[in-house]
N, C-alpha and C positions, 0 to 999 in steps of 0.2 A: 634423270637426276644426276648428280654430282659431289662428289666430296670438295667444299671449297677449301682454300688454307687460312689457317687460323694463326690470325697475326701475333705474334711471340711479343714478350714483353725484352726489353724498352722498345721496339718497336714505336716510334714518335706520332704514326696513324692510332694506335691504342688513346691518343690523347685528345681525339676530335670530337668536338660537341656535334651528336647528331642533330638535322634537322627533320622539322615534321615532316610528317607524311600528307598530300595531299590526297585526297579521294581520288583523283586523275591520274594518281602513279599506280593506281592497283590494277593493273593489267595485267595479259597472260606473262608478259616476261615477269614481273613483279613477284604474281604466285609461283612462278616457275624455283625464283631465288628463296621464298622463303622454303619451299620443297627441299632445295640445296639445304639451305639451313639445317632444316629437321637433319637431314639422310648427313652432313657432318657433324653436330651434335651426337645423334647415337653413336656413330662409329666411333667418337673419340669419348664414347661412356661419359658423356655430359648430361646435366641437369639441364642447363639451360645454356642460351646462345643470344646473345645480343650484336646485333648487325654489324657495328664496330667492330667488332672480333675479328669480322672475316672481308672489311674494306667495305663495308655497302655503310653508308652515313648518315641515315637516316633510322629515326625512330622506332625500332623497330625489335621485337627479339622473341622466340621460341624458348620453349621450355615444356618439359614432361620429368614430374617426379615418383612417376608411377613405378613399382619395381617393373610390372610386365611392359612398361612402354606403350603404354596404348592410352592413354590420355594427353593427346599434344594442345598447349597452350599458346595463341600467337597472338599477340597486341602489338597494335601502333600507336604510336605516341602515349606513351604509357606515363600517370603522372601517379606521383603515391598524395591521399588526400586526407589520411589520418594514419597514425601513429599512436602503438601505448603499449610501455611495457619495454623491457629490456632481457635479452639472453645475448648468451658468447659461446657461439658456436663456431666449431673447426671448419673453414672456409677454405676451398681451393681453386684454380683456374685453368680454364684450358687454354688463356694466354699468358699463364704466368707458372711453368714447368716443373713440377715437385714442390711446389712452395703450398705449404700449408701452415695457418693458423686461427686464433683464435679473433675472431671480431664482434665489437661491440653494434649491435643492428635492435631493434623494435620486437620486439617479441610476435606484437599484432600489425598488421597494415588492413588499408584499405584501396586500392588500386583505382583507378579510372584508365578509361581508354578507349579502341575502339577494337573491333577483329577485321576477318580480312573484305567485309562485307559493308565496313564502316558504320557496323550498329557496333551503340554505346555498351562499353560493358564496365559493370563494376564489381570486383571481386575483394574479398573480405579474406584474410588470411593468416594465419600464423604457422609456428615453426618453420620446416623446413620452405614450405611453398612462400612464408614471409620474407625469410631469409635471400631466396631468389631471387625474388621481385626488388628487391633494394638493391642485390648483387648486379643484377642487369639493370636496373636505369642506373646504378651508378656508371658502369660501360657506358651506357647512351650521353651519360655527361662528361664522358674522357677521363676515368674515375677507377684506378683498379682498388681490388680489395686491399693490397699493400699499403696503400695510402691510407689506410685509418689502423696503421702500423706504427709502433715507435721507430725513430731512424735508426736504431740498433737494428732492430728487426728487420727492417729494409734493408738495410746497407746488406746482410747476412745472407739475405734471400736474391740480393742481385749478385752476390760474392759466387753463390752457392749455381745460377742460372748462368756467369759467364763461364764458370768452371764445366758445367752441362756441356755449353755449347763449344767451348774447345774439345773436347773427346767427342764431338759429334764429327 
């Protein structure tokens, strides 16, 4: 396994609509990359990982919101099929560096998709695990959490990331 790199915001690949996953791309290389996923995910203390993140373009994304880390979650082609309910919870990203805030998401969802075996799964969720699931297919649509930000709050959070990335 492998730590991949996790593409930095504005990063203009952060912006590419994944495409689906065929049943025919899940081969050993396939399982290999989502492996990669999980093992950079934990190391960078992530919730969750959406393929995008880390250059692979398709459908795809990991997540575990277990404290002990022992519950790993991976769907492809993930679509949300219901909605209800509203919370604003503190959101942040491991392609968008020290930027944290408040976003408006569903309280409840309901997910479809498939695993890595291409049986159907549908999972029902809220709070934190809801919040995920919205956070990462929105990645899967070229969609960071910033964007459902005021342009104050954007402008402030890329002010805040170029300044980052000069003393880097």
């Amino acid at each position: 396994m492998a730590i991949l790199e996790i593409l930095q915001f504005p990063d203009p690949r952060l912006r590419t609509k994944a495409k689906p996953v065929a049943k025919d791309d899940v081969d050993a290389a396939f399982r290999a990359q989502v492996s990669d996923m999980y093992e950079t995910m934990y190391h960078a203390n992530g919730v969750g990982l959406a393929a995008t993140q880390v250059n692979i373009h398709v459908q795809l994304f990991t997540m575990d919101i277990s404290r002990e880390r022992d519950q790993p979650v991976c769907i492809l082609n993930p679509e949300i099929i219901h909605k209800e309910g509203i919370q604003y919870e503190s959101e942040g990203c491991l392609s968008v560096a020290e930027a944290y805030d408040k976003v408006e998401r569903a309280l409840k969802v309901k997910l479809r998709g498939v695993d890595l075996d291409f049986k159907p799964v549908e999972i029902e969720a809220e709070g934190l695990m809801a919040v995920c699931f919205q956070h990462e297919l929105d990645h899967l649509n070229g969609i960071l959490f910033i964007d459902h930000l005021s342009k104050l709050k954007q402008s402030r959070i890329r002010t805040k990331i170029e300044k980052i990335q000069r003393r880097d």
